[in-house]
N, CA and C atoms as an extended XYZ file, in Angstrom:
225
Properties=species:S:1:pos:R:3:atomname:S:1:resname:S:1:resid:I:1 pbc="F F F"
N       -73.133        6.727       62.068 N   UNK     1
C       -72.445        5.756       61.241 CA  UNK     1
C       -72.600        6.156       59.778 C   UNK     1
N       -71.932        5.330       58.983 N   UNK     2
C       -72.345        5.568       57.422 CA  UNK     2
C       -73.404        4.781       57.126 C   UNK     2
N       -73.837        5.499       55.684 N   UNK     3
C       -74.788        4.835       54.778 CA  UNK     3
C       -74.839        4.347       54.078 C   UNK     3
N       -73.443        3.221       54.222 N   UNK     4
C       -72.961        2.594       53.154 CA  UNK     4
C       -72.213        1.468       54.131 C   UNK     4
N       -73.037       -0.040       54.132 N   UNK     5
C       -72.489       -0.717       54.976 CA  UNK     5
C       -71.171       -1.612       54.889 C   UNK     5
N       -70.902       -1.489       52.944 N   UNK     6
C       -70.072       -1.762       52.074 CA  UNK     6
C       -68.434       -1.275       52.640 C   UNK     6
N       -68.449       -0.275       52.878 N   UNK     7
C       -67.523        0.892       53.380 CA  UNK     7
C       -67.008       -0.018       54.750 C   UNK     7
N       -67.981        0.041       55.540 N   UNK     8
C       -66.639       -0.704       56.922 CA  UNK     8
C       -66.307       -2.155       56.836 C   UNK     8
N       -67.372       -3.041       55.489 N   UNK     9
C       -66.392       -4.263       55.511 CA  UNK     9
C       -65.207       -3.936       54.257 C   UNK     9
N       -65.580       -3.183       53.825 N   UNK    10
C       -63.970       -3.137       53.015 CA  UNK    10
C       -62.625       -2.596       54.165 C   UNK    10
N       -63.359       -2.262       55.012 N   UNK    11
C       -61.924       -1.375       55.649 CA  UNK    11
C       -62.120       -2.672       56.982 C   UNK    11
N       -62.953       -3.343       57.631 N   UNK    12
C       -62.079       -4.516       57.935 CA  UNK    12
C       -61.659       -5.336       57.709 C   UNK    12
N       -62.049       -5.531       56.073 N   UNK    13
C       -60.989       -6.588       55.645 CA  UNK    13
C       -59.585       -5.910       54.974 C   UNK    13
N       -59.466       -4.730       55.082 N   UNK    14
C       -58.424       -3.944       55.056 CA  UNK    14
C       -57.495       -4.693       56.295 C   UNK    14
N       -57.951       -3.956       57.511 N   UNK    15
C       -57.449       -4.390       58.554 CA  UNK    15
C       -57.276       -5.469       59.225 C   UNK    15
N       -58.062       -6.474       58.719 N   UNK    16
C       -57.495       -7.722       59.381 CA  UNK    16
C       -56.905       -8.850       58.009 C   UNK    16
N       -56.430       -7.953       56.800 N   UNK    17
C       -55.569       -8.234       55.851 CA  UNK    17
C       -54.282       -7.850       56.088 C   UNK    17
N       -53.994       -6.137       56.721 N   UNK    18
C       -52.649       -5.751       57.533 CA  UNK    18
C       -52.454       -6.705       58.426 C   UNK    18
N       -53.124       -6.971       59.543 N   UNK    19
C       -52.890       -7.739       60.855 CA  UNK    19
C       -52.045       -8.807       60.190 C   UNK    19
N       -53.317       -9.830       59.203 N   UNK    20
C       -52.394      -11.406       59.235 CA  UNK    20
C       -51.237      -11.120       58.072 C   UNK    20
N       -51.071      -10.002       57.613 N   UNK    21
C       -49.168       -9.576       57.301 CA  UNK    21
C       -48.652       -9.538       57.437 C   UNK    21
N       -49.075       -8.729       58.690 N   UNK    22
C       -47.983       -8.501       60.133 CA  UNK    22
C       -47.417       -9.672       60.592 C   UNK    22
N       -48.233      -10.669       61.058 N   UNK    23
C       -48.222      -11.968       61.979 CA  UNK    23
C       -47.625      -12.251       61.050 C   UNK    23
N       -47.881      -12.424       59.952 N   UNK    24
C       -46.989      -13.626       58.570 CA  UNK    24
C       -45.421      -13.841       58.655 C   UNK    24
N       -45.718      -12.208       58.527 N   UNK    25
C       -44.151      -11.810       58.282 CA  UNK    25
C       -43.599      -11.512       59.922 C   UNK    25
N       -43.815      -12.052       60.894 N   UNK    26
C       -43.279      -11.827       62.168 CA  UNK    26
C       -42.843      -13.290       62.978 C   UNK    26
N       -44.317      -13.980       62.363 N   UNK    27
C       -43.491      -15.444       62.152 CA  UNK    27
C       -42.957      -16.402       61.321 C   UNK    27
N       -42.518      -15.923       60.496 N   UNK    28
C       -41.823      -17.019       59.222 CA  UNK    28
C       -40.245      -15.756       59.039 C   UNK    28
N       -39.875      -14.875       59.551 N   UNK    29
C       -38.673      -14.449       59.457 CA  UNK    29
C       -37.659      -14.582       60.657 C   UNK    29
N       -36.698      -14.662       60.309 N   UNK    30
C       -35.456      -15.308       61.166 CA  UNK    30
C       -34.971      -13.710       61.742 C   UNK    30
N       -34.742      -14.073       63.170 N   UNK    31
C       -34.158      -12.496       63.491 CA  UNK    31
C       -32.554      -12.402       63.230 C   UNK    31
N       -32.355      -11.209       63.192 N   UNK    32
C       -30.558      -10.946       62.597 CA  UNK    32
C       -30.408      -11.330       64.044 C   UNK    32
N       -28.824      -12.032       64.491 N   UNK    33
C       -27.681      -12.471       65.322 CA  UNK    33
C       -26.527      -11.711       65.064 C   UNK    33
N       -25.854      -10.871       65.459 N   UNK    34
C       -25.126      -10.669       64.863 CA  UNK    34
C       -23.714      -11.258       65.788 C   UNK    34
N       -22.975      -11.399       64.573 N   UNK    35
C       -21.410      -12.289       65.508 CA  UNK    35
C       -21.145      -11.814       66.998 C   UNK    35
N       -20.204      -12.685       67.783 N   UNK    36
C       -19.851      -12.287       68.842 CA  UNK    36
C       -18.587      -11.819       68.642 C   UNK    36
N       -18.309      -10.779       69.475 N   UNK    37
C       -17.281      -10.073       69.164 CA  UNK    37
C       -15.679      -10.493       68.864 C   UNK    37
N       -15.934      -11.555       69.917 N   UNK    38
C       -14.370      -12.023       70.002 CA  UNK    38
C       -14.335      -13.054       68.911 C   UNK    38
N       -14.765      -12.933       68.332 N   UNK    39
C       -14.451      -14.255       66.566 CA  UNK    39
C       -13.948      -13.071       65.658 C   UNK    39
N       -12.613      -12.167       65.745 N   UNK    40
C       -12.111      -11.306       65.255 CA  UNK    40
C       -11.215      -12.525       64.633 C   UNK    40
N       -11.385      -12.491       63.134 N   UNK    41
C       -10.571      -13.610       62.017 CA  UNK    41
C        -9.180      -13.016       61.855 C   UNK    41
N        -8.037      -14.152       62.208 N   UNK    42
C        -6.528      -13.289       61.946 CA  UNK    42
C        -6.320      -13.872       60.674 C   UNK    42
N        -5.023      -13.319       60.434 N   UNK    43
C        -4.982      -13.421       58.880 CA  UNK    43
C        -4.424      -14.997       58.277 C   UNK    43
N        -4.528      -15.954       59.678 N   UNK    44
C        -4.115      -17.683       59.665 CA  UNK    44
C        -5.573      -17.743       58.872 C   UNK    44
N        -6.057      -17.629       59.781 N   UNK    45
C        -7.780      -17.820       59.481 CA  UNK    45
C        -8.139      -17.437       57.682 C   UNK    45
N        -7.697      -16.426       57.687 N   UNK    46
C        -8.361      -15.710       56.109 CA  UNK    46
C        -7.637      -16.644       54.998 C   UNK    46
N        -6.215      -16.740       55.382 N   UNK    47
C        -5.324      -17.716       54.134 CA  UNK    47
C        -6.408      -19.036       54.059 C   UNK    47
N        -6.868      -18.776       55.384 N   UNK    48
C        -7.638      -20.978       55.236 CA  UNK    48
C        -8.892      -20.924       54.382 C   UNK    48
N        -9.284      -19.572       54.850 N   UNK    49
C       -10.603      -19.230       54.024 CA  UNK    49
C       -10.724      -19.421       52.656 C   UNK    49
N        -9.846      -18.913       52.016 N   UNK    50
C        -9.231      -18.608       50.651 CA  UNK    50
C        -8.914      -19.843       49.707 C   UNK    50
N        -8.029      -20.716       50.822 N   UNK    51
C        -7.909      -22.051       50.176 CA  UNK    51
C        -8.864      -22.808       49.874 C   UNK    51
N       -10.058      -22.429       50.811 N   UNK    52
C       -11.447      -23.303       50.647 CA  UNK    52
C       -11.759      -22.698       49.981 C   UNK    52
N       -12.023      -21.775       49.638 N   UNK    53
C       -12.894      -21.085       48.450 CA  UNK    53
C       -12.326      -21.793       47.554 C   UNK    53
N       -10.897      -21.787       47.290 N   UNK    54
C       -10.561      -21.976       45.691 CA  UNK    54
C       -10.445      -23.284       45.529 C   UNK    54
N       -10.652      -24.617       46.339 N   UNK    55
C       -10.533      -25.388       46.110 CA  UNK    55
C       -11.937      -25.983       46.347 C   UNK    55
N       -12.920      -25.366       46.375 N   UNK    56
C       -14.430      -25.582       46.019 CA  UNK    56
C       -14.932      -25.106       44.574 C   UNK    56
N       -14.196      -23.802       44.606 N   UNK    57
C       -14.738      -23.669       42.986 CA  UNK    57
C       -14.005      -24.313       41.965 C   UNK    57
N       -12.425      -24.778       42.531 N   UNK    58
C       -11.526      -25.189       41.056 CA  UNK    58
C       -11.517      -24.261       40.336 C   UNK    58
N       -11.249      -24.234       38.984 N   UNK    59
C       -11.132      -23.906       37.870 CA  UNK    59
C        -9.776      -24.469       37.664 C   UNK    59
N        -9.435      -23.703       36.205 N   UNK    60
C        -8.157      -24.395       35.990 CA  UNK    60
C        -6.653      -23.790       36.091 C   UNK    60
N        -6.232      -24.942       36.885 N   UNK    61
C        -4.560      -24.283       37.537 CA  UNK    61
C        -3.510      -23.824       36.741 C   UNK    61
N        -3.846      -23.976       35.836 N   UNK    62
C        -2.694      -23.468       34.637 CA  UNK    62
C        -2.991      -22.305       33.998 C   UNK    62
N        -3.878      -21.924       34.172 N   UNK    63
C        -4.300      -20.519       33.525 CA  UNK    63
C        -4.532      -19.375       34.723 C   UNK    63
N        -3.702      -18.251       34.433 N   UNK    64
C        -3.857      -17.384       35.279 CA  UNK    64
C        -4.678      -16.185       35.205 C   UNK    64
N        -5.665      -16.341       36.325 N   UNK    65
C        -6.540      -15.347       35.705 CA  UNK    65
C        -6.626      -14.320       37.341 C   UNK    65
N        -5.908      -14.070       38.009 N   UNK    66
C        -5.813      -12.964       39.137 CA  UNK    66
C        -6.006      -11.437       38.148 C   UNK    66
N        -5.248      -11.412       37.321 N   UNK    67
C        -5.338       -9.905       36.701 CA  UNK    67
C        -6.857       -9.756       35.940 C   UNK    67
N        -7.509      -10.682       35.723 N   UNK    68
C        -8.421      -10.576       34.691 CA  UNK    68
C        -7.705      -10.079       33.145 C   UNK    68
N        -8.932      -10.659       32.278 N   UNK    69
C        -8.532      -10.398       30.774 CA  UNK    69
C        -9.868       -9.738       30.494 C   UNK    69
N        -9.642       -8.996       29.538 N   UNK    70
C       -10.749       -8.524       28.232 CA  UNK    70
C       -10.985       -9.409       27.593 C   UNK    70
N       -12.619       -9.343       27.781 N   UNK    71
C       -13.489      -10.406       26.926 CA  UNK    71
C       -13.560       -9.908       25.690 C   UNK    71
N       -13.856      -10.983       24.823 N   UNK    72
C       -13.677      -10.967       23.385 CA  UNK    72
C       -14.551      -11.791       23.047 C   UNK    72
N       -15.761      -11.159       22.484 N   UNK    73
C       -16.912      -11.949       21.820 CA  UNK    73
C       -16.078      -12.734       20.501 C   UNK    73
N       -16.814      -13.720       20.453 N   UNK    74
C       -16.493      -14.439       19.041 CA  UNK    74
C       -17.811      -14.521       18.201 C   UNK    74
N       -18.005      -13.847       17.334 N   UNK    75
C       -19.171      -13.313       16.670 CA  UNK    75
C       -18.969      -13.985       15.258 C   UNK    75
């Protein structure tokens, strides 16, 4: 063994500092799902999408901003 009894409690509290990391992070993360195949979105679907988007964020209907503009500090 060593002559330094210092030495194997640093390295098991090494190791049973990895362990409850491991566990931490094995139980408090959500596993990926990924979609089922057949929920292939047609393009009915995407127009509806779109409408919800823009009628959650608003902004304002009179100003058209699809092209974008150059910002212009006012200094």
């Amino acid at each position: 063994m060593t002559n330094h009894p210092q030495v194997g409690l640093v390295v098991a509290l090494l190791c049973l500092f990895g362990v409850g990391t491991v566990v931490w992070l094995w139980t408090t993360t959500e596993p990926a799902v990924s979609p089922p195949l057949s929920s292939a979105r047609s393009s009915g679907s995407d127009a509806e999408h779109n409408n919800r988007v823009e009628t959650f964020f608003g902004g304002d209907p009179d100003r058209d901003v699809r092209n974008g503009q150059e910002m212009k500090p006012r200094w």
